[in-house]
N, C-alpha and C positions, 0 to 999 in steps of 0.2 A: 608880517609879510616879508621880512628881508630873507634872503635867499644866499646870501653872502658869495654869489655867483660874482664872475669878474668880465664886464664887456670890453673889449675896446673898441670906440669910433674911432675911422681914417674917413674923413672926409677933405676936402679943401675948402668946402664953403661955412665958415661959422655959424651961421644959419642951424645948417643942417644938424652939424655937432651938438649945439646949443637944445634943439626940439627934440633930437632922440635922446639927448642926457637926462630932460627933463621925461621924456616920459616915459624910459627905461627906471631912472631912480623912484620914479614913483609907485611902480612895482617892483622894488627892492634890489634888485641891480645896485652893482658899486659898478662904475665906470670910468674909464680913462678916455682920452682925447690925443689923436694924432692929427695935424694938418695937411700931413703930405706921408709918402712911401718910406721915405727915409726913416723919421721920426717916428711911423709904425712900428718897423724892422727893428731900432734899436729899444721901444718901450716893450716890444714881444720878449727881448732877450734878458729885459732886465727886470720881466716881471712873469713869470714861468706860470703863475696861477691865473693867468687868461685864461675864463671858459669859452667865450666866443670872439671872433673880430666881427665886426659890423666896418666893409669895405668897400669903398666908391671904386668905381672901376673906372671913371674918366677923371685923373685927376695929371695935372703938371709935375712934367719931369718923370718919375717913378709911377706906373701905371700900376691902378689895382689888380691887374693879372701878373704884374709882375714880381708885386709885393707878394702875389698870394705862391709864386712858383720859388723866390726865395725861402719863404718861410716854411713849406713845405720838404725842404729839405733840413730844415731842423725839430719840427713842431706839427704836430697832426692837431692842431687846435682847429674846430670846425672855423670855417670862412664863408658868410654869408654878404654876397653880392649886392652891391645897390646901384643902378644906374637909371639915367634917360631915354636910356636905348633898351630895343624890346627885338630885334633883327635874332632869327636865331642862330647865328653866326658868332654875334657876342656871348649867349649862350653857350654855346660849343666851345668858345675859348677860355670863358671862366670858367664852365667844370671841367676843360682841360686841363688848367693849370692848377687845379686842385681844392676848384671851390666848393663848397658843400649845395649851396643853394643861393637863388637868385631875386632879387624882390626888385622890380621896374617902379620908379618915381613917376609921379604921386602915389604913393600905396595907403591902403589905412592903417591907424594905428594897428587894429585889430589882428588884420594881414601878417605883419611887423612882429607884435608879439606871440602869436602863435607860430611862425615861425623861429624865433628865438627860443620860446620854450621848447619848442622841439629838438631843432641841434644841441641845447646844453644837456639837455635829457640823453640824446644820442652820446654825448660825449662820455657821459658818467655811465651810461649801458656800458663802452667800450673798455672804459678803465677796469671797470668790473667783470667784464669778461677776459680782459687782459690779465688780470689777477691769478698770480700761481697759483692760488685755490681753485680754480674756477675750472670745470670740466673742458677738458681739450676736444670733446669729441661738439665742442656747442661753438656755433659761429655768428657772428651778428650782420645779419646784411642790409639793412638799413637801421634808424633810429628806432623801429618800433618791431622790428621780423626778426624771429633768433630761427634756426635753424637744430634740431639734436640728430646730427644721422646716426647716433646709436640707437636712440629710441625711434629713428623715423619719421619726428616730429616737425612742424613748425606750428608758430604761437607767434602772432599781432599782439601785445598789450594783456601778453597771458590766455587769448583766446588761441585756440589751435585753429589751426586752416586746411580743411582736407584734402591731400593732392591723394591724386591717381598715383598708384605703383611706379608706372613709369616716368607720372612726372615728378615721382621723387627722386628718381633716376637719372634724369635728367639734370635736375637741382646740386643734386652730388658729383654729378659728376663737373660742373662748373665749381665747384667748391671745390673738388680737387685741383681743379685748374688755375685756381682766383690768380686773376692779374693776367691772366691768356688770354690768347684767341684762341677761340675754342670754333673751328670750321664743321659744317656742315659733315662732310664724308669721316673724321675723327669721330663725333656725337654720333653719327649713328651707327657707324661700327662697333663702339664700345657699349652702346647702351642699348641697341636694338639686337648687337650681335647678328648683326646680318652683311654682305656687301650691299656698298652705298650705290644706288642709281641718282639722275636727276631728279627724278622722278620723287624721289625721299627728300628733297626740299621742300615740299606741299606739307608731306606728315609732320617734317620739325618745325615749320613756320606754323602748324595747326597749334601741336602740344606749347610752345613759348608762349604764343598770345594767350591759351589758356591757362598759363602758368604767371601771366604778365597780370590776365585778370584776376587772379587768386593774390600774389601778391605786392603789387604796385599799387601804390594810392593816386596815381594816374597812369593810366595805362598808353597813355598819347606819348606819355616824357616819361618813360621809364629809368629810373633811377639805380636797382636791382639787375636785371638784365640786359646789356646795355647792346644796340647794335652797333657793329662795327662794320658799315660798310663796301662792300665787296669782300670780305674777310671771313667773318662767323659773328660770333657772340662774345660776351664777356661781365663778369662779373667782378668786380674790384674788390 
């Protein structure tokens, strides 16, 4: 069962640190223990083989959003949220500052570990795809979605996912963009090839939710195509 994966908890209540140590190691997890932001920040730097954090987002002094926005400027290790609070507000501010994912206290184990196994999975997708070997023309947009715009392709867990022409069009053309706002009147000039009206905001809010339901594993909290608010779209 050992997996020789590397967690860190940041929690501040001993407690907590103590029950997810035991029942992370029990499924083969090696784990470390921070009690506060600080103590996180310097075990991240001094330990590079972290596959995931496991990080409380209310804690004294150094807040879990703020550990998560330091560490992000030196370390793409996924960062999976744990908190009290369920407002989605807090939501919005931990995947702002660069968290992967969120699990609300009390969660179950079960919850807990499928979530874990998923970001470290994601992580090692990433490396692998970051790999000078590894085709350029292939992209990973979540843990489990890869992306081939040479062949046209997307594939969940090695199954392929069939979009429309357009919504591959679409898809790419965000992948062109990744990290932008990608507006309304930009998307459909370049991909419909037509002048944009208002009117063409019904057509791209149709083609996204159809694209959201191909591929987001919730389609409410889209993860993949992200909205941005008075702005456009955006894919990270």
């Amino acid at each position: 069962m050992t997996t020789h994966n590397h967690i860190l908890i940041v929690d501040d209540d001993p407690n907590i640190r103590e029950v997810l140590g035991v029942l992370l190691r029990s499924e083969g997890y090696l784990t470390m223990e921070a009690e506060n932001g600080s103590v996180a920040l310097e075990k991240i730097r001094e330990n590079p083989e972290v596959d995931l954090v496991i990080l409380d987002i209310m804690m004294p002094g150094i807040s879990g959003v703020e550990v998560c926005e330091q560490l992000r400027a030196v370390s793409s290790v996924p960062v999976l949220f744990l908190t009290a609070k369920s407002q989605d507000a807090d939501m919005v501010e931990a995947y702002d500052s660069g968290g992967d994912d969120f699990l609300v206290k009390p969660f179950s184990q079960t919850e807990l570990l499928m979530k874990v196994k998923s970001l470290i999975r994601r992580r090692i997708d990433y490396d692998q795809v970051g790999a000078p070997q590894k085709d350029p023309n292939t992209e990973v947009l979540s843990e489990d979605v890869v992306i081939d715009v040479r062949t046209r392709s997307v594939r969940r867990d090695d199954t392929r996912i069939n979009l429309t022409d357009k919504e591959f069009d679409i898809l790419r053309y965000f992948i062109e963009h990744r990290g932008e706002v990608v507006q309304n009147k930009d998307l459909y000039e370049n991909v419909w090839g037509e002048n944009y009206l208002p009117s063409a905001s019904n057509t791209i809010m149709v083609h996204i939710l159809n694209l959201r339901k191909k591929l987001e594993s919730d389609v409410n909290k889209p993860r993949i195509i992200k909205t941005v608010w008075g702005k456009g779209y955006r894919i990270d």
